[in-house]
C-alpha positions in Angstrom: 169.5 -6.4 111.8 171.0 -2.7 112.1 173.8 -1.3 110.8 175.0 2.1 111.5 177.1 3.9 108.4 178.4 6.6 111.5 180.6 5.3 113.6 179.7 6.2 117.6 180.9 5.9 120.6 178.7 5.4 123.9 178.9 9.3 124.3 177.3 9.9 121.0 174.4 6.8 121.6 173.5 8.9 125.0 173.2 12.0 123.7 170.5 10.5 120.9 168.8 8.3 123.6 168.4 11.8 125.1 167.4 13.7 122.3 164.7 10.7 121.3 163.4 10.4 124.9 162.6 14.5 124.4 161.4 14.3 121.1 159.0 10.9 121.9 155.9 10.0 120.0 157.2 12.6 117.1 159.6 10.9 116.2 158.1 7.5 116.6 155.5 8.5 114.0 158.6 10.0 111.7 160.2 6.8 111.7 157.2 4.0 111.6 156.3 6.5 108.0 160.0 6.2 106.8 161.0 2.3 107.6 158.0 1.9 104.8 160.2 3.6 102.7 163.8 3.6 103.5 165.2 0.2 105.3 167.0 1.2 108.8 165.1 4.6 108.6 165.7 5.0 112.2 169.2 4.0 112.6 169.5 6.6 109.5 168.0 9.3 111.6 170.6 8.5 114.3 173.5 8.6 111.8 172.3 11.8 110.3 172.0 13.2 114.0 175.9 12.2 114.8 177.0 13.5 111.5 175.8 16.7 113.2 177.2 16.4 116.7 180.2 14.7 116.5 183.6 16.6 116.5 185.3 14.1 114.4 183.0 12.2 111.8 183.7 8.9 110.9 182.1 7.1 107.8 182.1 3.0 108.0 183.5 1.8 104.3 180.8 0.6 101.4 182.7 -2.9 101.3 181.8 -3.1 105.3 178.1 -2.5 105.3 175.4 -4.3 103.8 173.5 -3.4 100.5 170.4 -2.5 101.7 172.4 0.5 103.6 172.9 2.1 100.1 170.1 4.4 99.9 170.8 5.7 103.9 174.4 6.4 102.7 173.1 8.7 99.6 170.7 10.7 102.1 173.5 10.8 104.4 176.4 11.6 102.0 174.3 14.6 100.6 174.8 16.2 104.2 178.5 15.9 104.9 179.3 16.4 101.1 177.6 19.5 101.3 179.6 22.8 100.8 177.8 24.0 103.8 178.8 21.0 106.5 181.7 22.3 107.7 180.0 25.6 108.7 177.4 23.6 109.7 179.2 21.8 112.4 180.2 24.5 114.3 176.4 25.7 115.3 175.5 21.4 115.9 178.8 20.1 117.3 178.0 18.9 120.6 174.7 21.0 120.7 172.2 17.8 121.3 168.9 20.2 120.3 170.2 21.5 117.5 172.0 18.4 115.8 168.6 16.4 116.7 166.6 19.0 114.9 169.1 19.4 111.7 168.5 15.7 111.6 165.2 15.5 111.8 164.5 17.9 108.7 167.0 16.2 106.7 164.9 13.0 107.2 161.4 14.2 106.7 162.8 16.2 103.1 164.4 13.1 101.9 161.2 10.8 102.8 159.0 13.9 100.9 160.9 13.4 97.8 161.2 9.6 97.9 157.3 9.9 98.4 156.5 12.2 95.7 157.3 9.7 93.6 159.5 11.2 91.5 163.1 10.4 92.5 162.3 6.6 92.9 159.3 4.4 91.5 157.6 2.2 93.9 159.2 -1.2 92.8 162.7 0.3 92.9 161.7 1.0 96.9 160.1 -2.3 97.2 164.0 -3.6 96.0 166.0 -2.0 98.6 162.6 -3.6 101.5 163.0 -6.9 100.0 167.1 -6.7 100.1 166.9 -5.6 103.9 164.6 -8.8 104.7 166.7 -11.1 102.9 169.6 -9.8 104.8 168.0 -10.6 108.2 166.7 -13.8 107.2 170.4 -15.1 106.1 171.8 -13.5 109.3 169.4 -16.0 111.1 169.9 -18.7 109.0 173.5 -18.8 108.7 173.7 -18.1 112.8 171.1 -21.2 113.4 173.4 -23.2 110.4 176.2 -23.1 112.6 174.5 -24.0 115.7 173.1 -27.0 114.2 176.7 -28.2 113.2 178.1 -27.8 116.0 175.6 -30.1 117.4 175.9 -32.6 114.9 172.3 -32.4 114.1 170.6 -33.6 111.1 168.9 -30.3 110.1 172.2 -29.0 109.5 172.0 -30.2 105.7 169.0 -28.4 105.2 169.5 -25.3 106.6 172.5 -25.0 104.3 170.5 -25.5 101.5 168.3 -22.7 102.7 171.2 -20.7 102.9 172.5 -21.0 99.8 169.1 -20.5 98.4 169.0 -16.8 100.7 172.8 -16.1 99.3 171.2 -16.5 95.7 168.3 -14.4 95.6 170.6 -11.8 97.9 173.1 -11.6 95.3 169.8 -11.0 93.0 168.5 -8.1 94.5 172.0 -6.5 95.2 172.5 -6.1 91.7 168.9 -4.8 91.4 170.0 -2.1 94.6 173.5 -1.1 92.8 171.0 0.1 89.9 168.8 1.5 91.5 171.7 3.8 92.8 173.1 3.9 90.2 170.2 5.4 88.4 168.9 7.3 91.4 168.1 11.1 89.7 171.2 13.8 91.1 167.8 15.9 91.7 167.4 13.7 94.8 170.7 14.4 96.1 170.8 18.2 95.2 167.9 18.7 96.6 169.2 17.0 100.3 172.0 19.1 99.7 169.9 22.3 99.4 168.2 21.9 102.5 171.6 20.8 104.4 172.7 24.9 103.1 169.8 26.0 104.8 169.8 24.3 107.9 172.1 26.6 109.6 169.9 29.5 108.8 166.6 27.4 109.9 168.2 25.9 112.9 168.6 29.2 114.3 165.2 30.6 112.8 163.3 27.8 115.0 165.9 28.3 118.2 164.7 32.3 118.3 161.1 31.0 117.6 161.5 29.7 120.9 162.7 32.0 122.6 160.1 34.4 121.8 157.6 31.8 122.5 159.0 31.6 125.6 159.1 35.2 126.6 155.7 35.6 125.2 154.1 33.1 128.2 156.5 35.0 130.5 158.8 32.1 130.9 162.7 31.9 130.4 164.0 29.6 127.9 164.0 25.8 128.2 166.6 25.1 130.3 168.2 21.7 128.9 169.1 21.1 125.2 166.1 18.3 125.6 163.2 20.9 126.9 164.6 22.9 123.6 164.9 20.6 121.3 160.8 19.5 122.3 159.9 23.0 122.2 161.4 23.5 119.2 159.4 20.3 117.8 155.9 21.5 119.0 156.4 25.0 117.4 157.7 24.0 113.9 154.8 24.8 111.6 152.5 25.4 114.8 150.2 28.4 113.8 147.8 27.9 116.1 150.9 28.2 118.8 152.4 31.2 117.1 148.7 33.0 116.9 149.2 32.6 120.6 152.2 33.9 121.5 151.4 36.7 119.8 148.1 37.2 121.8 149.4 36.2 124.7 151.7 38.9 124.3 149.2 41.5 124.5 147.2 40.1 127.0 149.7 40.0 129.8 150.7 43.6 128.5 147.0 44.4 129.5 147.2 42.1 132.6 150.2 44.3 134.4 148.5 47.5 133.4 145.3 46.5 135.1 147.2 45.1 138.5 149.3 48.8 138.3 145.8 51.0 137.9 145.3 52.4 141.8 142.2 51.7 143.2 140.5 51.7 146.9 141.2 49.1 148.3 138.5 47.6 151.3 139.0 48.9 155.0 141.2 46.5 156.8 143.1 46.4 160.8 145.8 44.5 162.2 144.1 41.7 164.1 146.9 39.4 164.9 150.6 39.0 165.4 151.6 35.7 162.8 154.5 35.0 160.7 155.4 36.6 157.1 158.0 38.1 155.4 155.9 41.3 154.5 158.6 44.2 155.7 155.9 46.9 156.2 154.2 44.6 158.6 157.2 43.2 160.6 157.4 43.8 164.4 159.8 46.6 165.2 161.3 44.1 168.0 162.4 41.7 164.4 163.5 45.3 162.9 165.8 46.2 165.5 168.1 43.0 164.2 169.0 44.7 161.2 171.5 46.9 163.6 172.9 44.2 165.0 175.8 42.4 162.9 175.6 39.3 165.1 171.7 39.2 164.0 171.6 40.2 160.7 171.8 36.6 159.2 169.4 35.2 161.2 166.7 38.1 160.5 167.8 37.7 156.6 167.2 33.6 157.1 164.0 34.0 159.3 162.5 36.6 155.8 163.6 33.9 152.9 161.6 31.4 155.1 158.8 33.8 156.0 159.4 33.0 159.5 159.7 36.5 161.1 156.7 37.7 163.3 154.6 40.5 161.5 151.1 41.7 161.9 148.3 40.1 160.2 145.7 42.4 158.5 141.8 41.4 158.3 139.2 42.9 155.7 137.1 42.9 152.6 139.7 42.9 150.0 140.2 40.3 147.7 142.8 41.6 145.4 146.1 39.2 144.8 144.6 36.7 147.8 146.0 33.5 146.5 146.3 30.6 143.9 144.1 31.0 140.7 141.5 27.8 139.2 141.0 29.3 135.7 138.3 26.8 133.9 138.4 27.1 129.9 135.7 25.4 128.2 137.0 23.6 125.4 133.5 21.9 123.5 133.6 22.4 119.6 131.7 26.0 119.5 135.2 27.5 121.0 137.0 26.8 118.5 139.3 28.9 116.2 139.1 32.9 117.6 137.5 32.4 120.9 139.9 28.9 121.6 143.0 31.2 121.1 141.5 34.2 123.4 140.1 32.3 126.4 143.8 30.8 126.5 145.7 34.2 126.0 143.3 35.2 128.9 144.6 31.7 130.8 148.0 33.2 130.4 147.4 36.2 131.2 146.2 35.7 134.4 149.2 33.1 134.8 150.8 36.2 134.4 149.2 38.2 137.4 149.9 34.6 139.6 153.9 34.4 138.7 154.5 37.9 139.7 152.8 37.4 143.2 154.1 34.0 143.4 150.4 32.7 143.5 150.1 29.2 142.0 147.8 28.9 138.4 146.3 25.9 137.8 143.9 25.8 134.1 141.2 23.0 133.5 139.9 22.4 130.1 136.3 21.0 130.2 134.0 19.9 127.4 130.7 17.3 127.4 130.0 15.4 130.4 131.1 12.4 128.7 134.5 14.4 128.6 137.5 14.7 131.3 138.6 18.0 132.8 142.0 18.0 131.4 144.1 19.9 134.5 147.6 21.9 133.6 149.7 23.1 136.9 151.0 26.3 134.8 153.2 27.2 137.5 156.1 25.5 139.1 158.1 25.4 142.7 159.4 28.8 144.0 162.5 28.1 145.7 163.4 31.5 147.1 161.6 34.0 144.3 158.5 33.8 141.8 157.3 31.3 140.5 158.4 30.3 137.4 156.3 29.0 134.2 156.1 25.3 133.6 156.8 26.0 130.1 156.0 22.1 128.6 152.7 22.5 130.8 151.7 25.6 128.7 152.2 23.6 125.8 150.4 21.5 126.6 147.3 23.5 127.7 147.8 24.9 124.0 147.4 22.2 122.3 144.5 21.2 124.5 141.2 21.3 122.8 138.9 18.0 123.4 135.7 19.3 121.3 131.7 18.1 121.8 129.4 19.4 124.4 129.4 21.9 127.2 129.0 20.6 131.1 129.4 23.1 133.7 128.8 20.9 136.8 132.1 18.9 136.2 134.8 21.4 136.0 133.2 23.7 138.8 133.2 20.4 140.9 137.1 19.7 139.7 138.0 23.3 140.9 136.2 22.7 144.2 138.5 19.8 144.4 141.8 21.7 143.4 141.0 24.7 145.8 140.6 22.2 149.2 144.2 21.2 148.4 146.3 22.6 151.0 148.5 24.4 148.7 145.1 25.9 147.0 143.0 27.1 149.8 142.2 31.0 149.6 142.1 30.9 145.6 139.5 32.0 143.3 138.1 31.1 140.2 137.5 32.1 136.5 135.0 30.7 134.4 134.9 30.7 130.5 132.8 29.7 128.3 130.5 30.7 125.5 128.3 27.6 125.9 124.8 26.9 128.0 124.5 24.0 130.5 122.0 23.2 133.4 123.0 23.8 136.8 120.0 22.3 138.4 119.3 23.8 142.1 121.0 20.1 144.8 124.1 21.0 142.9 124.0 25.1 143.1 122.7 24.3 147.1 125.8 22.1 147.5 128.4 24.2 145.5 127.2 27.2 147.4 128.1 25.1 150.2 131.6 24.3 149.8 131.9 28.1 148.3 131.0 29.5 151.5 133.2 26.9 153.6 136.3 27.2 151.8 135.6 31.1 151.3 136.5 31.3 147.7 135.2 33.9 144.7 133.9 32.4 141.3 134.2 35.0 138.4 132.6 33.8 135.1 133.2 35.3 131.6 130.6 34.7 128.6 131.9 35.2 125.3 129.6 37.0 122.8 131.9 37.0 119.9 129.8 39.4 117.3 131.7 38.0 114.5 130.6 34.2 115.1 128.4 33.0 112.5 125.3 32.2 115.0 125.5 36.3 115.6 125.7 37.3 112.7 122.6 35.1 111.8 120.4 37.3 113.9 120.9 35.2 117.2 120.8 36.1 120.7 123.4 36.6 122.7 123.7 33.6 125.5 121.3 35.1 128.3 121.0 31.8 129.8 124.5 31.0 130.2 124.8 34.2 132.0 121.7 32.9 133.8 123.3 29.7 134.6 126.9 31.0 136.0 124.8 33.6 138.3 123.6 30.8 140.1 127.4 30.3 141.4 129.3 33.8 140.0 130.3 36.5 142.2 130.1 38.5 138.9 129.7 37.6 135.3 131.1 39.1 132.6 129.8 39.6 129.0 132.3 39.6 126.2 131.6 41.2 122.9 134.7 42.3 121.8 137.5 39.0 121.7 140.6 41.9 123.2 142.4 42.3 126.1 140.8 45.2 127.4 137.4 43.4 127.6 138.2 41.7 130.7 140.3 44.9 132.8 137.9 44.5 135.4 138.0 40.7 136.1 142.3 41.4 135.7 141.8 44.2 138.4 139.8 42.3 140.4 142.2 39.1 140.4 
C-alpha cells in the first residue's frame, strides 16, 4: 500500500515516469537503500519531485494519510517550509531535469542523516517499518473480511478476529510513531532545510557542469530535459569524468591544430566522372545551373543529396579518407593516467571525424576472456556534421573492464566493423600499453582482409615514464611494439601522456 502526501494529476505522474525512465538503475539503487529506512521511500521521492514541479502544490491533510507517512511528511515539509521554496520554484516549476534532480539530493541528504545514526536510533526506524507492514496487512485483511461476508462464509468470523487483533497492535505502534516525531531532533529538519537553500545554487552548479562537459566532447547540450537530467546524474561527484573533460579539452585543441598544419599532400588525377557534392570538383555543365533561376533548386537539391556529377580523384593520400575504428585497451595496467589519456585521445580523434562528417566508432578490449565493448560516438548527419552521441561518450567513459591484454580480438572486431557498408575505407588506431601474441595464421589472415578491404592500422604504445614499472628500472615495451608491427602501418611510442605526443598519428588521420 502507497500513499502519496502530494496531490498529482496524470500530467505530473508522466513527467516523473519520464524523469525515472532517464534516471534508471540510479535511482533504483537510491530507493531499494531508502525503503530500508523510510517506509514509501520511493513514493517520497516522487512527492518531493512534484513539490518541485508543480505550479500549484497541494498537501493531502495529516487526518487523511496513514501513520507510517509521518516521517515522509517531515522530510517533505522541510522543503516547502523552507524560506527558500518559493524562489526555488521558479528555476523547477515545470522543468522535469531540474525538479528530478532537486529531489533527488533532498532524498539522499535526508537518508545520510537518518543513517548516521544520530537523528533517529535504529528501533525508532524499525517503528515507523513495522507500522507500514501492519498497515498493509489490515488493508488485506479488512478487504478479504468483507469479501468473505458477502459470501456468507464461515471464515468470516475469523478474519474479524484477525482484524481486530491488526487494529490493536496498529493503534500500538501509532502511538510509538507520534513519539517518535514528536521527539525527532529540529537538527534533522534544519539540516533538510539547509540543503533545500542551496539547491537553487547547486541545481544550476550541476546544469553548467553539463554544459561544459558537453562542449568539452564537442557536443551541444542534451537535448530533452531527460538526456539532462541523466547527464546531470552521471557527472555529479564524477572525477574521473571531470579529469576528462578537461583533457579532452586540450586534446581536440591539439587535434584541429594538427588537421590545419599544411603539408604535401600525395600526387593524385581525375580518373572518373561520379557523383559528389565537392564544388571544386563539380562538372562545369552542373555549374552552369547556378545562372539559371528555373535550375537553381534542383542544382541546390542535387548538392544536399550529393547527387551532382563531379570528378573523382585517384592517389596515394590517405588524409581524412573515411570512418575511424579507434581500439582502446582497457586491462588493469591502464588504469588511472593512461585510462584518462588513451580516451581524451578517443575524443580527440572523434573530433577530427565530426568535423569531416566521418563516422567514430571506439572498442574497449581487455583479456580474451573479456568482450570488446563497441561505442558508435557519432550519430546520423541529416544535412550537416555529424553530431556527438553524447550518452554514448558516457558511456565509453565509464568503460573500463580490467584483467588481461588480447590483441587478436579487438583487431578482429574492427575487421568486422570496417566491412560494414557504412565503414568501408576507414582506418584504425591501436592503444595499448600491454604485450600480447600475435602468432603468424592470424597476422597471414589479418594481412589478408587488410589488403582486401584496403584499410590503414596505426598503433600507439604508451611508455608512461611516471608508471611505477619505469621507474623501477624496467624496459620500455619493445615487444608490444614488436607485436603491432606485425599488422601497423606505423607505431607510435609514447613517453610523454600530452596531446602533442600523438601530432603525427592526428595529421595523418
Amino acid at each position: 500500500m502507497t500513499f502519496h502526501l502530494v496531490r498529482s494529476d496524470a500530467y505530473d505522474r508522466d513527467a516523473w515516469a519520464r524523469a525515472a525512465r532517464a534516471l534508471g538503475k540510479d535511482l533504483d539503487e537510491l530507493c531499494l537503500r531508502g525503503r530500508r529506512l523510510i517506509p514509501h521511500f520511493e513514493v517520497l521521492c516522487e512527492d518531493l519531485f512534484c513539490a518541485l514541479f508543480k505550479l500549484v502544490v497541494q498537501i493531502v491533510p495529516v487526518a487523511e494519510a496513514p501513520r507510517s507517512t509521518l516521517l515522509a511528511r517531515e522530510v517533505l515539509g522541510a522543503l516547502i517550509e523552507s524560506e527558500a521554496f518559493r524562489e526555488l520554484k521558479d528555476e523547477t516549476a515545470l522543468d522535469l531535469a531540474r525538479a528530478a534532480q532537486g529531489a533527488l539530493i533532498l532524498a539522499r541528504r535526508a537518508l545520510a542523516l537518518l543513517k548516521s545514526g544520530e537523528v533517529l536510533l535504529e528501533e525508532e526506524l524499525l517503528t515507523s517499518q513495522a507500522l507500514a507492514k501492519v498497515e498493509r496487512e489490515l488493508a488485506s485483511k479488512k478487504a478479504a473480511l468483507e469479501e468473505a461476508e458477502k459470501a456468507g462464509s464461515v471464515i468470516a468470523e475469523i478474519l474479524r478476529e484477525q482484524v481486530e487483533q491488526a487494529e490493536d497492535t496498529q493503534a500500538e505502534l501509532e502511538g510509538e510513531m507520534d513519539q517518535v516525531i514528536a521527539e525527532l531532533p529540529d537538527r534533522f529538519k534544519a539540516e533538510l532545510g539547509r540543503t533545500a537553500e542551496r539547491l537553487g545554487t547547486e541545481l544550476s552548479e550541476l546544469e553548467e557542469k553539463a554544459q561544459s562537459f558537453s562542449r568539452s566532447m564537442g557536443a551541444n547540450g542534451p537535448g530533452d530535459a531527460g538526456a539532462r537530467l541523466q547527464l546531470a546524474e552521471k557527472l555529479r561527484g564524477a572525477k574521473k569524468l571531470e579529469q576528462l573533460a578537461a583533457l579532452a579539452g586540450a586534446f581536440r585543441a591539439e587535434a584541429r591544430a594538427a588537421r590545419k598544419k599544411n603539408r604535401e599532400r600525395a600526387s593524385e588525377e581525375l580518373y572518373r566522372v561520379a557523383r559528389g557534392r565537392d564544388l571544386a570538383r563539380v562538372l562545369p555543365a552542373e555549374l552552369l545551373a547556378l545562372g539559371n533561376p528555373l535550375r537553381r533548386l534542383e542544382f541546390l537539391r542535387k548538392m544536399v543529396e550529393g547527387e551532382l556529377q563531379a570528378y573523382d580523384l585517384r592517389g596515394n593520400d590517405r588524409h581524412g579518407r573515411g570512418p575511424l575504428v579507434v581500439c582502446l585497451d582497457g586491462s588493469g595496467s591502464m588504469a588511472g593516467d593512461r585510462e584518462l589519456w588513451s580516451k581524451a585521445v578517443a575524443l580527440a580523434l572523434l573530433e577530427i571525424a565530426r568535423r569531416q562528417n566521418r563516422r567514430a566508432r571506439a572498442l574497449v578490449f581487455s583479456g580474451p576472456e573479456s568482450p570488446v565493448h563497441a561505442f558508435e560516438l557519432t550519430g546520423k548527419a541529416p544535412g550537416g556534421r555529424r553530431p556527438v552521441d553524447l550518452p554514448k561518450v558516457v558511456a565509453l567513459a565509464e568503460c573500463f573492464p580490467g584483467g588481461g591484454t588480447d590483441f587478436k580480438k579487438p583487431l578482429q572486431a574492427a575487421v568486422e566493423v570496417l566491412s560494414e557498408s557504412r565503414y568501408q575505407g576507414g582506418d584504425v588506431v591501436f592503444i595499448t600499453d600491454g604485450e600480447a601474441d600475435l602468432d603468424a595464421s592470424f597476422v597471414e589472415a589479418f594481412m589478408a582482409q587488410k589488403k582486401a578491404r584496403d584499410f590503414a592500422v596505426y598503433g600507439v604504445v604508451v611508455d608512461d615514464p611516471r608508471s611505477k614499472n619505469v621507474m623501477r628500472g624496467a624496459l620500455p615495451p619493445s615487444r608490444a611494439i614488436d607485436e603491432l608491427k606485425k599488422v601497423a602501418d606505423q607505431v607510435t611510442t609514447v613517453s610523454r601522456l600530452t596531446a602533442d605526443s600523438l601530432r603525427g598519428v592526428f595529421e595523418a588521420l
